[in-house]
C-alpha positions, 0 to 999 in steps of 0.5 A: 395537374389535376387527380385522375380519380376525380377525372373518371369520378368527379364524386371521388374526392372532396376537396375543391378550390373555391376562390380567393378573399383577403388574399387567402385561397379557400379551400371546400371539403365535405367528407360525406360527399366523397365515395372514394376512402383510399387514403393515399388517394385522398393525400394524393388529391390534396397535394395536388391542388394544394402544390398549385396555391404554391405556398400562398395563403389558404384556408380550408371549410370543413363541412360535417353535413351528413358525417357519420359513423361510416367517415368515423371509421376511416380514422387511419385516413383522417390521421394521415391526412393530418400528418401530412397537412401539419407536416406540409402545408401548415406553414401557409394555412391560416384558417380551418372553419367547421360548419354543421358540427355534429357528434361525429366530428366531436368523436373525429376530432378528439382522435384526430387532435394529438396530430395536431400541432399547436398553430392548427388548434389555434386556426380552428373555428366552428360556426 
């Protein structure tokens, strides 16, 4: 099954399958690609693709390139996303890796962090 939004908008989501190392499928996201910000849309196209991995192991790359006050504002969006992601899928979830950290994602994640449970901190690695 795949997202309806991302089939009339290929640019409305990010977050893509990227391939499978060690037996963990990874998963690709760069926020500051999306152009779509509905947040059930966003949780929708998650469970989707992560329903397909069907409880195997996966890690998610979280890349902040180009992150800005714009996805800072979308807060309730980033809350619900991790609600659902601890609340779903955190049992098979193995690895979040951060690239190009910046302040942005300093001010997302000290928001973001209370909705954490203490196995996601514990799977977070910046590069």
């Amino acid at each position: 099954m795949s997202c309806k939004l991302c089939e009339a908008d290929p640019t409305s989501h990010s977050f893509k399958f990227k391939g499978t190392f060690n037996h963990v499928n990874y998963y690709y996201t760069c926020p500051a690609e999306a152009t779509n910000y509905d947040s059930q849309g966003i949780v929708t196209h998650f469970d989707l693709l992560l329903s397909e991995n069907k409880n195997k192991k996966w890690a998610c790359i979280i890349d902040c390139k180009g992150l800005s006050r714009k996805q800072l504002l979308e807060i309730t969006t980033g809350i619900e996303l991790t609600k659902f992601i601890v609340n779903k899928y955190s049992d098979s979830l193995e690895r979040i890796i951060i690239m190009n950290k910046n302040i942005y994602f300093n001010m997302l994640i000290n928001a973001l962090s209370p909705f954490f449970n203490e196995k996601i901190n514990s799977l977070i690695t910046c590069l």
